[in-house]
C-alpha positions as CSV (number, residue, x, y, z in Angstrom):
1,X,-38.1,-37.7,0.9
2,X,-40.8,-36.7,3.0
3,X,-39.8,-35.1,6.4
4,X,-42.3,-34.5,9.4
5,X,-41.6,-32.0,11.8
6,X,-42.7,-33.3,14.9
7,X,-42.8,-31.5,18.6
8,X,-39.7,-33.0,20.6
9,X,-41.8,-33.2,23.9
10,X,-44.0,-35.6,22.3
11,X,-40.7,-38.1,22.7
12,X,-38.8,-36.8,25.5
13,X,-39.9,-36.5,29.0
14,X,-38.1,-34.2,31.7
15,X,-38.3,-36.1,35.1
16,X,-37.0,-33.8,37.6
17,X,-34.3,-32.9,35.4
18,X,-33.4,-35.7,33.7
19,X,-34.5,-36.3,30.1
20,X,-35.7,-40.1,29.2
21,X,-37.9,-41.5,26.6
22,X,-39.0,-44.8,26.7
23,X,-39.4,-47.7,24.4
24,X,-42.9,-47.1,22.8
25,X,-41.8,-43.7,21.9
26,X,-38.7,-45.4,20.7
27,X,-40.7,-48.1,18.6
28,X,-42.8,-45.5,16.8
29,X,-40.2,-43.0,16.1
30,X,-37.8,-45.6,14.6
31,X,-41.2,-47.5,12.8
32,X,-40.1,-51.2,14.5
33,X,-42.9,-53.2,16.5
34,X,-42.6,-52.6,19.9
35,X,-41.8,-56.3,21.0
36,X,-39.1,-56.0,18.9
37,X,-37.3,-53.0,20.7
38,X,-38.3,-54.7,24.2
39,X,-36.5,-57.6,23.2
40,X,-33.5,-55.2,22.0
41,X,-33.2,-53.6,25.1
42,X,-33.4,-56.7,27.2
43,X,-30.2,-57.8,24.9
44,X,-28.5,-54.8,25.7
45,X,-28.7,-54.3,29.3
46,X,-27.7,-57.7,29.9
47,X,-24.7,-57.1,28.0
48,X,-24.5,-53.8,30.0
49,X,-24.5,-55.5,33.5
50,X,-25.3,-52.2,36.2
51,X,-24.7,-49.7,33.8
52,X,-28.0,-51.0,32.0
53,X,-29.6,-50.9,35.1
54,X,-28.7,-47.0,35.8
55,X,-30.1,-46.1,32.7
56,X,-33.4,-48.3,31.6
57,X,-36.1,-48.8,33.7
58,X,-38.9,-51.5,33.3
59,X,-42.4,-50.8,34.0
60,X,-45.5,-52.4,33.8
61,X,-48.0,-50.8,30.7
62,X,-51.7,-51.3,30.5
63,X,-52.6,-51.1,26.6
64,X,-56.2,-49.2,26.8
65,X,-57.3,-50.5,23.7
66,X,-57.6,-54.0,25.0
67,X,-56.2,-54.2,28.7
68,X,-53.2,-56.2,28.2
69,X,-49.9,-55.5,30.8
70,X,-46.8,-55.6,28.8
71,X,-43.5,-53.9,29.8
72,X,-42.4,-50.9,29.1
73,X,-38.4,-49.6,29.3
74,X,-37.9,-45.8,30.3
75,X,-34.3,-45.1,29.2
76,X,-32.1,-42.3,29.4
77,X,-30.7,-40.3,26.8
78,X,-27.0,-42.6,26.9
79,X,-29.3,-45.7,27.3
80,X,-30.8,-44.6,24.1
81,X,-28.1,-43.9,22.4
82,X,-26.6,-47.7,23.5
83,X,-29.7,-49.2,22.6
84,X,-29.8,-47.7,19.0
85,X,-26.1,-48.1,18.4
86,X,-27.1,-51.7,17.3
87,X,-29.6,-50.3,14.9
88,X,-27.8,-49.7,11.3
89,X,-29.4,-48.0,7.8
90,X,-30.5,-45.0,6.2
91,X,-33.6,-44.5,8.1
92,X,-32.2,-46.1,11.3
93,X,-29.6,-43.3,11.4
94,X,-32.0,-40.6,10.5
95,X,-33.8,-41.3,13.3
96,X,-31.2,-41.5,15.7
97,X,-29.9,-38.5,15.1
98,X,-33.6,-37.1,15.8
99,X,-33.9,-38.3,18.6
100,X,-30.1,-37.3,19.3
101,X,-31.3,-34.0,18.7
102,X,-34.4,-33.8,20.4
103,X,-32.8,-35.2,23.6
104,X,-30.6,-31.9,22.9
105,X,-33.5,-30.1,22.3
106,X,-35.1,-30.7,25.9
107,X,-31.2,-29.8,27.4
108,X,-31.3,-26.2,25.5
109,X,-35.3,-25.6,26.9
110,X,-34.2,-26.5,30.2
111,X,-31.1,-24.3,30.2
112,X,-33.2,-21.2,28.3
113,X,-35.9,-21.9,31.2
114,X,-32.9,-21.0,33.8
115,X,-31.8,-18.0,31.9
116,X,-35.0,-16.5,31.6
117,X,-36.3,-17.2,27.8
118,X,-39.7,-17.2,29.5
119,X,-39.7,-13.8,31.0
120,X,-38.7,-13.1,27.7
121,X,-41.4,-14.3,26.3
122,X,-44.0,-12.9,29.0
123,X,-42.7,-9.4,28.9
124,X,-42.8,-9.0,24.6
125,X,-46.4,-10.6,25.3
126,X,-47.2,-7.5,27.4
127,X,-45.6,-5.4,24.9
128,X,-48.0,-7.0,22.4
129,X,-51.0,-6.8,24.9
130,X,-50.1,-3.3,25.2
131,X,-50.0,-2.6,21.4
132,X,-53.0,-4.1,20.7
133,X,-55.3,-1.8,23.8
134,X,-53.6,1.2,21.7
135,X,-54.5,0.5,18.4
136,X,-58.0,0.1,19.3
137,X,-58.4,3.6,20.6
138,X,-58.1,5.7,17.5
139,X,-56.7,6.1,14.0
140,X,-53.3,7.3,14.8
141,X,-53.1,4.5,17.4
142,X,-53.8,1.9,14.4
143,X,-51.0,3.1,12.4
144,X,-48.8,3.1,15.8
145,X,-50.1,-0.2,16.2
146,X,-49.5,-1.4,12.6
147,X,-45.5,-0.6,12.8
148,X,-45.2,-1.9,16.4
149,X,-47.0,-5.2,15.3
150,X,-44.3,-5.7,12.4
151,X,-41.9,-5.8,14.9
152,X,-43.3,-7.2,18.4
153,X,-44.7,-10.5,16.6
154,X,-41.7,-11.7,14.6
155,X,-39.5,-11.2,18.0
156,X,-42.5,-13.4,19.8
157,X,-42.6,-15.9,17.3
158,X,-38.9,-16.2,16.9
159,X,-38.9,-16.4,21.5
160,X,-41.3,-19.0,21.3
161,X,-39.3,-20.6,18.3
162,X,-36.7,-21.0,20.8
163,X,-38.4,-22.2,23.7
164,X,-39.8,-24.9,21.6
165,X,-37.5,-26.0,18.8
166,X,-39.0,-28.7,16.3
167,X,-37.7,-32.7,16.1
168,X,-37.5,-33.6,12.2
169,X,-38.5,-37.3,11.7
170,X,-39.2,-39.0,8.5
């Protein structure tokens, strides 16, 4: 089985601090027609009376490749989970649990945001900066440079690992 690591902000949105997605993201993640999720979600938030409401929104969606208007939901993360709760097999459930995670994902950025993960982030890329001016002075600065660089970069990568953790999707 062939798994795709995908970019989680490429299906969640934060919208002043609440995470949706909405239904084209939906329909391409879970590999369904997007009619066919529209029509899902219409089901569901009738038989979710206001609490459907709360938690899809319908807007109006001009395709660019030919100019149609169709409707598009915006949903949040419990009104995707509701909405896939009527989806059912192998890949189905894979994907849910993607998305499940990516929603989580987006949660965990937010909070490292707050703590500080990106002055983190900015002060080991000054560190690097600074490496990088010394080892172009001389010889012993190159060596200097060369065991500071084993360690700066891995620590970078693995900040910017965290500030951007990876959705798996088949």
């Amino acid at each position: 089985m062939e798994i795709t690591v995908l970019n989680f902000s490429q299906f969640i949105d934060n919208n002043d601090g609440i995470f949706t997605t909405d239904s084209i993201r939906v329909a391409q993640g879970h590999k369904k027609q997007h009619r066919n999720i529209v029509a899902l979600i219409r089901k569901r938030m009738a038989e979710a009376g206001e609490w459907g409401v709360l938690n899809f929104k319908q807007t109006p969606h001009v395709n660019a490749q030919n100019g149609e208007v169709y409707d598009v939901f915006t949903m949040t993360q419990a009104g995707y989970q509701f909405l896939v709760g009527k989806m059912n097999g192998k890949l189905a459930t894979e994907h849910q649990i993607a998305f499940i995670n990516a929603f989580d994902a987006a949660l965990a950025l937010a909070k490292n945001q707050r703590e500080g993960l990106q002055a983190k982030i900015f002060s080991k890329q000054i560190e690097k900066a600074a490496s990088e001016k010394q080892g172009s002075f001389h010889g012993r600065g190159l060596y200097q440079r060369k065991l500071e660089k084993m360690a700066i970069e891995p620590a970078l990568v693995a900040l910017l690992n965290m500030a951007q953790p990876s959705l798996l999707l088949n």
